[in-house]
C-alpha positions in Angstrom: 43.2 -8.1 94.0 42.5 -11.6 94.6 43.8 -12.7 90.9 47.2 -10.4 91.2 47.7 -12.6 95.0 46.9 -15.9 93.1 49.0 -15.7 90.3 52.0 -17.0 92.1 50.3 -19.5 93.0 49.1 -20.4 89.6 52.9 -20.0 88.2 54.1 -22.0 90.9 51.9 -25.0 90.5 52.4 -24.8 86.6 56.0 -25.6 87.0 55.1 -28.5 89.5 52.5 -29.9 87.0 53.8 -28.7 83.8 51.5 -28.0 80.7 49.2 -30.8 81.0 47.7 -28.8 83.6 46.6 -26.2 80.9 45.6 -29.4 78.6 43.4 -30.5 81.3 41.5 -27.4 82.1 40.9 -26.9 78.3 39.6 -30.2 77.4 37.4 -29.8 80.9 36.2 -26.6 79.6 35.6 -27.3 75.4 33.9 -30.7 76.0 30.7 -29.3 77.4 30.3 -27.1 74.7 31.6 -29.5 71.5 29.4 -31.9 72.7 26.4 -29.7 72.9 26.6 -28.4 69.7 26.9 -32.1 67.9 23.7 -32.6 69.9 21.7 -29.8 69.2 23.0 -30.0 65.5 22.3 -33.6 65.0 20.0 -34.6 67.4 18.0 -32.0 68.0 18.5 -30.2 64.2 18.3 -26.7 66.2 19.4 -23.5 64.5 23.3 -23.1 64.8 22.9 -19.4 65.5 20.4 -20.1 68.4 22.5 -23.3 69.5 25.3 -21.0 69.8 23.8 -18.9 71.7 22.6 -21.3 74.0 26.2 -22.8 74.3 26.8 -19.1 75.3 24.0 -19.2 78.2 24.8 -22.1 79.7 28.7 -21.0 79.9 27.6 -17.8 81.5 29.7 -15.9 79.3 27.7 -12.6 78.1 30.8 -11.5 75.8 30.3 -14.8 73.6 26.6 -13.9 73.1 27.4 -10.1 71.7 30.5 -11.8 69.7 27.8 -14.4 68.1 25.6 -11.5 67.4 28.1 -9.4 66.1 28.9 -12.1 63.4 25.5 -13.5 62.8 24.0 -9.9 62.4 20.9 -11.0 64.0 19.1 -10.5 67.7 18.5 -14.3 66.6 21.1 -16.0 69.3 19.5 -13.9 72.6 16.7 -16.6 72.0 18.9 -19.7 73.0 20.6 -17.7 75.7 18.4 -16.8 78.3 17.6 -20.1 79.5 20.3 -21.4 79.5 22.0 -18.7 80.9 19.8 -19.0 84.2 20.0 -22.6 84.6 23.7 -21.9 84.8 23.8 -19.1 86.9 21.4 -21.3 89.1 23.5 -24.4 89.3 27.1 -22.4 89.9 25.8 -21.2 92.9 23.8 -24.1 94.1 26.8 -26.6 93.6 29.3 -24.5 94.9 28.0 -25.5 98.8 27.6 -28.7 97.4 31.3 -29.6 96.5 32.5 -27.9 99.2 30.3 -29.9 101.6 31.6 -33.4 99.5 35.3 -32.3 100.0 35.2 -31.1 103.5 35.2 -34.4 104.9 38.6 -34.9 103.2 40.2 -32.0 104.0 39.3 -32.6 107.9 41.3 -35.9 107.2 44.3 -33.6 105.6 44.2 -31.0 108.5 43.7 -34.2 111.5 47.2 -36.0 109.7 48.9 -32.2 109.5 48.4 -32.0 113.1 49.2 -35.8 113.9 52.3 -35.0 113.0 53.0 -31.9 114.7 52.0 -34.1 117.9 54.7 -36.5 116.8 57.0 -34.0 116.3 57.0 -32.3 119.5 56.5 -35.6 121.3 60.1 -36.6 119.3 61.2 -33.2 120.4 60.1 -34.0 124.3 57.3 -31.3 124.3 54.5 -33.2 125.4 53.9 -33.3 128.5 52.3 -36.3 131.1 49.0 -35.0 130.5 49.3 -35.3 126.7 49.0 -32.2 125.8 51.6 -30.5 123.7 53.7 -27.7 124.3 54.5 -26.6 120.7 57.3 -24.0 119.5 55.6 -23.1 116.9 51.5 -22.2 116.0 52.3 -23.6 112.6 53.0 -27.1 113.4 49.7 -27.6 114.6 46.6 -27.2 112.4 44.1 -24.4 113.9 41.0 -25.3 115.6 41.9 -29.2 115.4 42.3 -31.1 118.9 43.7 -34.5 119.3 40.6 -36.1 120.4 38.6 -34.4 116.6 42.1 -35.9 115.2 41.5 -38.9 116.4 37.9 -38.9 115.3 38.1 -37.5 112.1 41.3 -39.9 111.3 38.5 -43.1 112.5 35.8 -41.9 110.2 33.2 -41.2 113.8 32.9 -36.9 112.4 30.5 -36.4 110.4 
């Protein structure tokens, strides 16, 4: 359900950005693994069949690992997958909080600006009244949960 209510999303914001949005996510998402290999080949002189299953792991993508063992004809790659495939599985959820917490702060400086400006617009509009409180037509010009004085805060840098 939630990929059939994203997808026009997705179609919508590939016609605003145009293909190097599909460039980008698929240099962001081969790099990792190019890099490992040339590491583990080079540097580290592992076993490409285990190295490719550990490239496998640490992309938490189970598929890969029965393709690689299809082809090799071996058990061999399960060795360099577990691992790795942990330490992923570990770290995706661990960093998830994590980025959400770094971007948070930004977005509270999105939503204070959104609702700045629905201030301004029914201050323009002569909806505010002496008090300084706003009478707005409409719940979406104003950002939920935000008041002017956490605007104003957020907006100075005093929220943490």
């Amino acid at each position: 359900m939630v990929g059939l209510s994203a997808a026009p999303g997705f179609v919508a914001g590939l016609r605003e950005t145009g293909p190097s949005l599909l460039v980008v996510g698929l240099v962001v998402a081969v790099t990792p693994h190019i890099a490992a290999l040339l590491f583990g080949r080079y540097v580290l002189k592992m076993n490409p069949v285990i190295l490719l299953g550990a490239c496998s792991g640490a992309g938490t993508v189970t598929a890969a690992l029965r393709a690689i063992q299809d082809e090799a004809e071996s058990k061999l790659p399960i060795l360099g997958y577990s691992v790795p495939y942990a330490i992923g599985n570990i770290l995706l959820t661990a960093w998830g909080p994590v980025i959400v917490m770094l971007t948070r702060q930004e977005m509270d400086r999105v939503h204070a600006l959104r609702w700045l400006r629905g201030y301004e617009r029914a201050w323009l509009r002569g909806d505010v009244v002496a008090s300084g409180t706003a009478r707005m037509r409409s719940s979406s010009s104003l950002t939920p949960g935000m008041s002017g004085v956490r605007a104003t805060k957020v907006l100075s840098g005093k929220v943490s």
